[in-house]
Each structure stands twice: as C-alpha cells, then as structure tokens.
C-alpha positions as a Markdown table, in Angstrom:
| # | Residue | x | y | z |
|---|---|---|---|---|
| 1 | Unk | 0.0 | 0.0 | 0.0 |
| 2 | Unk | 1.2 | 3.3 | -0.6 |
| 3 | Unk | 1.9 | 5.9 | 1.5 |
| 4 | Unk | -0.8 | 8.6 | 2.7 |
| 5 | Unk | 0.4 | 12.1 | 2.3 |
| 6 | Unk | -1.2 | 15.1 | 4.0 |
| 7 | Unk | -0.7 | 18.3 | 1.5 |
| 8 | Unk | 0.9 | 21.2 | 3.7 |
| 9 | Unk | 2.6 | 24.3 | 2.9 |
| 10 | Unk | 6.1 | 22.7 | 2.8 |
| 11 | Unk | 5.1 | 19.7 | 0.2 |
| 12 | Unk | 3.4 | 23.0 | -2.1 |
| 13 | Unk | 6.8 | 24.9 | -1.7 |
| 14 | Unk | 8.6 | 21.2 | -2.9 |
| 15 | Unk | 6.8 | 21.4 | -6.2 |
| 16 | Unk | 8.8 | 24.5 | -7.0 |
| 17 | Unk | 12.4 | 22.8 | -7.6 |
| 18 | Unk | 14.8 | 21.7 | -10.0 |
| 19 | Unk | 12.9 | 18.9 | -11.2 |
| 20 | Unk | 9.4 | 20.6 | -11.3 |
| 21 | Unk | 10.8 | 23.4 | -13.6 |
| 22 | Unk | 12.4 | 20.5 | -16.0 |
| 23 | Unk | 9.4 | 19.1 | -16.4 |
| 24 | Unk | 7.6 | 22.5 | -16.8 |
| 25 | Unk | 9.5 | 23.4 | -19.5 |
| 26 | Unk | 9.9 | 20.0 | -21.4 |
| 27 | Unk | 6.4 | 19.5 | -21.6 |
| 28 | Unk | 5.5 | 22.8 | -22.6 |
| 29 | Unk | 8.3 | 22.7 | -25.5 |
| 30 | Unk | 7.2 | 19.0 | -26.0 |
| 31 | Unk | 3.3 | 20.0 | -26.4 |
| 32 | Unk | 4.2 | 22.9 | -28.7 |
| 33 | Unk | 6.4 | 21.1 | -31.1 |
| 34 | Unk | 3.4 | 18.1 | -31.3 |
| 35 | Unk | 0.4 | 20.7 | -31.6 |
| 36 | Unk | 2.0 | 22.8 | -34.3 |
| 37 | Unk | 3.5 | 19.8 | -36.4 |
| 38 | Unk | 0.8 | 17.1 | -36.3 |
| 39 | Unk | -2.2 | 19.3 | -35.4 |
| 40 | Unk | -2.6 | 23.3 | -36.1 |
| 41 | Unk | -1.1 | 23.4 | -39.2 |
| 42 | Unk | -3.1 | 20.8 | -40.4 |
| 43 | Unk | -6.5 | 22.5 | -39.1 |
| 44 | Unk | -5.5 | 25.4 | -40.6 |
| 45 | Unk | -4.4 | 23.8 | -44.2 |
| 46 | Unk | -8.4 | 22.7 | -44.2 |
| 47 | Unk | -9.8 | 25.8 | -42.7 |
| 48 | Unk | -7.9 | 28.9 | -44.3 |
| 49 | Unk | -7.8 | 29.5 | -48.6 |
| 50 | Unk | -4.0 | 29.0 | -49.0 |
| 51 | Unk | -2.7 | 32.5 | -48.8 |
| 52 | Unk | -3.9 | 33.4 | -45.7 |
| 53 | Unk | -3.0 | 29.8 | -44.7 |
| 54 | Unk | 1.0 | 30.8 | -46.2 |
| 55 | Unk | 0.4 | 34.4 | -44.1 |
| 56 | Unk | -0.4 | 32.9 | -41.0 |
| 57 | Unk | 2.4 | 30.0 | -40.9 |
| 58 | Unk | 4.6 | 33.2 | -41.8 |
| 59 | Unk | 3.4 | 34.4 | -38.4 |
| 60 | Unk | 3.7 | 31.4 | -36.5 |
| 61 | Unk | 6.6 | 29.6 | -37.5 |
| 62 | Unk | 8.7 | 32.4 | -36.2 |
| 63 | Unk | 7.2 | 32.3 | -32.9 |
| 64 | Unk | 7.1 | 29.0 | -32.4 |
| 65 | Unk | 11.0 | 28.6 | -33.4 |
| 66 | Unk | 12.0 | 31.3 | -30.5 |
| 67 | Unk | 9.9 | 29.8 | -28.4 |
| 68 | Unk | 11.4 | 26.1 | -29.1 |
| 69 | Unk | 14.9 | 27.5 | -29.1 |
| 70 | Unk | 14.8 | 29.5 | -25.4 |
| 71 | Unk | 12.7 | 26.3 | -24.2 |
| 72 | Unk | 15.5 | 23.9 | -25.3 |
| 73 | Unk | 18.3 | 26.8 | -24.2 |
| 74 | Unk | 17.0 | 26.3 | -20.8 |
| 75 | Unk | 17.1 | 22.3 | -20.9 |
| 76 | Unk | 20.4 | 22.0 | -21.9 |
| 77 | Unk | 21.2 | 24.8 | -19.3 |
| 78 | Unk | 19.6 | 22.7 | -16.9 |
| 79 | Unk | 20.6 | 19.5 | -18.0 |
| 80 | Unk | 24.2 | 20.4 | -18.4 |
| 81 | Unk | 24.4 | 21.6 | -14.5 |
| 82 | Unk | 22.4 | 18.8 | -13.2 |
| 83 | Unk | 24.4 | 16.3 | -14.9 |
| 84 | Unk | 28.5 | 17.8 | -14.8 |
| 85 | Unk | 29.6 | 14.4 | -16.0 |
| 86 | Unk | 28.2 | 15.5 | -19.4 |
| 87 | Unk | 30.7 | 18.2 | -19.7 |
| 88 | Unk | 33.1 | 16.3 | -18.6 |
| 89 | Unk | 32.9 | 13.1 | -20.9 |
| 90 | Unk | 31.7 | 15.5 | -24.3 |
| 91 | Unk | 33.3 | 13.5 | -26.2 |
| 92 | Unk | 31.7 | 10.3 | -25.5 |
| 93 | Unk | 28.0 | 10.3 | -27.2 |
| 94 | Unk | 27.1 | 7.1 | -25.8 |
| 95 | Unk | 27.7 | 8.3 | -22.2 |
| 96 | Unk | 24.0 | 8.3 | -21.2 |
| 97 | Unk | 24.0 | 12.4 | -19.6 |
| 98 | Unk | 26.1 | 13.0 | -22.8 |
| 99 | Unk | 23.9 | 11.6 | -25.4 |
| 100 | Unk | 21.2 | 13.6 | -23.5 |
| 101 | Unk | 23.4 | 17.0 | -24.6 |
| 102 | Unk | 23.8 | 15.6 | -27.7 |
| 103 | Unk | 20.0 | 15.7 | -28.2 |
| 104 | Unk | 19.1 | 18.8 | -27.0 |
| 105 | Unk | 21.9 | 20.1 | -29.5 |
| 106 | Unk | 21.0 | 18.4 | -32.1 |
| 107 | Unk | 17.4 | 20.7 | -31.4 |
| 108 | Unk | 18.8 | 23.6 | -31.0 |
| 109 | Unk | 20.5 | 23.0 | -34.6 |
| 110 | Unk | 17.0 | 22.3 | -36.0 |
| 111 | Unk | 15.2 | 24.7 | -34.9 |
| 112 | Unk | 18.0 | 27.4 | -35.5 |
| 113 | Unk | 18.4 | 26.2 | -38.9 |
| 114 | Unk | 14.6 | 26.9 | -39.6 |
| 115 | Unk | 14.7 | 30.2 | -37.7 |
| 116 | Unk | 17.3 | 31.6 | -39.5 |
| 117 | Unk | 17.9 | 30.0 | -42.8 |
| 118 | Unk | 14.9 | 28.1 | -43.4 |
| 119 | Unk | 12.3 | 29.7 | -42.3 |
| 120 | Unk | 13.2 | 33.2 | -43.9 |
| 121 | Unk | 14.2 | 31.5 | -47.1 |
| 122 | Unk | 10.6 | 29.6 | -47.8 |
| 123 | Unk | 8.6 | 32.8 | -46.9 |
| 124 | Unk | 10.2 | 34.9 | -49.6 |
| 125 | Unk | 9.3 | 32.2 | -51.7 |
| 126 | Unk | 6.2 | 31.9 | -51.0 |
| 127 | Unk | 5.3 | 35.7 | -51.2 |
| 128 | Unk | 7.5 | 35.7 | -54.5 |
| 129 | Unk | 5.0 | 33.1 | -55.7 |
| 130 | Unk | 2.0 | 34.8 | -54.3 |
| 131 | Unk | 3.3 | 38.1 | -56.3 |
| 132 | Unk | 4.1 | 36.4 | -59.2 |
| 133 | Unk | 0.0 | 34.5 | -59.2 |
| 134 | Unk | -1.0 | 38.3 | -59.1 |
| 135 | Unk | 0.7 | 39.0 | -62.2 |
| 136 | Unk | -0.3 | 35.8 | -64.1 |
| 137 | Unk | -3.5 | 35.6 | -63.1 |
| 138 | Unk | -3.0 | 32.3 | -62.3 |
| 139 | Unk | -3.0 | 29.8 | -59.2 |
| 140 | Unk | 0.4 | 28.3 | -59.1 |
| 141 | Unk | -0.7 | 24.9 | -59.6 |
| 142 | Unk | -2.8 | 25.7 | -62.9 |
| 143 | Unk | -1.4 | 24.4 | -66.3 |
| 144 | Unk | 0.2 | 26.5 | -68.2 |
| 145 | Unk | 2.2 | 29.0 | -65.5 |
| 146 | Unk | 5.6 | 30.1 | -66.2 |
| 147 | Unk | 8.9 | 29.3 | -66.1 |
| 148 | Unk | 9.4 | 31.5 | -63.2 |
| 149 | Unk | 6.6 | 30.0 | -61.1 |
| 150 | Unk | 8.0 | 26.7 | -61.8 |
| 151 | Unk | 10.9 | 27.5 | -60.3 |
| 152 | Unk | 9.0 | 29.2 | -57.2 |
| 153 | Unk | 7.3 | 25.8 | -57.2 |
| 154 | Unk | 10.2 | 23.5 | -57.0 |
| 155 | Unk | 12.3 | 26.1 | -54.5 |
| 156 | Unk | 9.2 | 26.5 | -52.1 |
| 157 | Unk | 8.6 | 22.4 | -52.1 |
| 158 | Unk | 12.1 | 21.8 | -51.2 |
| 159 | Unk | 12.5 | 24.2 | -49.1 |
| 160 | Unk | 9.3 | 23.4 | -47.5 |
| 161 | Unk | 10.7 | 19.5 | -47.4 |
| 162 | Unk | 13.5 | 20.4 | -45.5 |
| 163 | Unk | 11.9 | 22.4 | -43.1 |
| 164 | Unk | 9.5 | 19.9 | -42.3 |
| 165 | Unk | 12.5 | 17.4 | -42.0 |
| 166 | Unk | 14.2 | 19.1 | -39.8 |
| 167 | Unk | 11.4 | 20.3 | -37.3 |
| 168 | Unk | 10.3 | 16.7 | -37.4 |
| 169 | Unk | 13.5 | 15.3 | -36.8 |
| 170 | Unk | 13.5 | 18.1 | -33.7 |
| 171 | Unk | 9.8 | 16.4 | -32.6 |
| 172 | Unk | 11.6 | 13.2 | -32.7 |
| 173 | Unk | 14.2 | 14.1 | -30.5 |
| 174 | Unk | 12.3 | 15.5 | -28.1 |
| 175 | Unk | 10.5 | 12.8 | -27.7 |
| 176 | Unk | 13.7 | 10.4 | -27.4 |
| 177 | Unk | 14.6 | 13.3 | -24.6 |
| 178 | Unk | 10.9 | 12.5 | -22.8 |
| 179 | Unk | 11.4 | 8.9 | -22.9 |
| 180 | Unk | 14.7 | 9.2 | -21.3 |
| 181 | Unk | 13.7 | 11.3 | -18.4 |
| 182 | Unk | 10.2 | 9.5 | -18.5 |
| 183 | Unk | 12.8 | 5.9 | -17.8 |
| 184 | Unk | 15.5 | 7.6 | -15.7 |
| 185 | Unk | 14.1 | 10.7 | -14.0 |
| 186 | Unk | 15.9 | 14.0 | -14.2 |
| 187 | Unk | 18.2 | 13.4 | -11.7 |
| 188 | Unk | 18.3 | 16.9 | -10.4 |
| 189 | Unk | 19.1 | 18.5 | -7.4 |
C-alpha cells in the first residue's frame, strides 16, 4: 500500500524545484512542437484558402522557433548543471547524460536552422510566388504558368521538405529526450 500524504505548505513549496521546472518546461516545449507539427497546421491547411493559410504560418513559424529554441536553451542549461559528468565526458556520445546533450543540441540545430535559414528562405518564396499569381492571373498549380513560377514551385517544395524534415527530426528528438527522463528521472538536485 502506498503511503498517505497530507498536503501542507512545505510539500506546495517542494513542487517548485529543479525537477518541477524540468518538467515545466519539457512538456511545454514538447506540447508545442506536437500541436504545431501534427495538429494546427493541419487545421489550418483545411480551414484557411491558401494565402492566408501561407500568411499565418509566416506568423507562426517564427514564434514557435523562439519559443522552441529559449525552451530547449534552458534544458540543456539545466541539464548540463544537473548532470556535470556530461561536460566532462563530451566526447563520449554514448555516455547516457552525454547523449542527453547531444540531443538537445541536435534541437537547438534544427530549430535554428529553420529560424534563421529556413524559415526566412521559404517565406520569400512563398510571397514571390503569391506576387508572381497576381501578375499571371493564375493559381500556381494551374497548367500553363511560367517558367518562373515553376521555379518558385520546385524552391518553395524543397524548401518546405527540409523544413519539415528538420522540425520533425526536432519532434523526434524530443521525444527520445521524454522517454529518457520518463525511464531515468531528471536526476536533479
């Protein structure tokens, strides 16, 4: 049988520590990252006519990188001081803290990428290719478009393919992160 606990002031002041925090901010990044990858973007693909669809991922992605890159900031931050072995073996990915670093860099590399590179790249595509519609008169998936939205075509898709390979390879780690703490615990202070 488990053990009865009485809720007093001192066990609501132990839910604010190291752990608590950890798992504050992992399952808020961890939420976000599922939410806007398998969920919102889709409800808004069906619910908005493309352009505004394009305009608000334009406004969302942005937010949603920062937001993924201070979260993850803070759990390697965390991670990094809870576990000083990981600094001190660096070099050895399959120490277990290590790998843990490894992972939560390999995020921050994602998400960075998208923010910076990515990100900025496929929406001056996209609004290149919402310009160029304007001036054709034409959707850019109709026969008969030119050259030049052909080429906004086949920059936008790849672009678009490697942004959604790397935010889903960040989703993935993530979740390889969760079910590590999930197995092991935090192991904070």
């Amino acid at each position: 049988m488990s053990k009865v606990e009485d809720i007093t002031i001192s066990s609501l002041l132990n839910l604010f520590s190291f752990n608590g925090l950890y798992m504050i901010l992992y399952s808020w990044l961890f939420g976000m990252s599922l939410w806007i990858t398998f969920f919102g973007g889709i409800i808004a693909f069906k619910a908005l006519p493309r352009q505004q669809f394009g305009n608000l991922q334009h406004k969302t992605f942005p937010v949603y990188f920062v937001i993924s890159l201070s979260l993850v900031s803070g759990l390697l931050l965390l991670w990094t001081n809870a576990h000083p072995d990981a600094m001190t073996y660096w070099d050895r990915p399959l120490v277990a803290d290590v790998l843990q670093v490894y992972i939560l860099i390999s995020v921050l590399i994602a998400q960075g990428t998208n923010y910076f590179v990515i990100g900025p790249m496929t929406s001056r595509t996209m609004f290149e290719r919402h310009r160029l519609e304007k001036e054709e008169g034409k959707a850019y998936n109709e026969p008969g478009v030119s050259d030049g939205m052909k080429d906004l075509n086949r920059r936008f898709g790849s672009l678009h393919g490697i942004s959604s390979l790397l935010n889903l390879s960040a989703v993935l780690a993530i979740g390889f992160h969760g079910l590590w703490i999930g197995n092991t615990g935090v192991k904070g202070y």
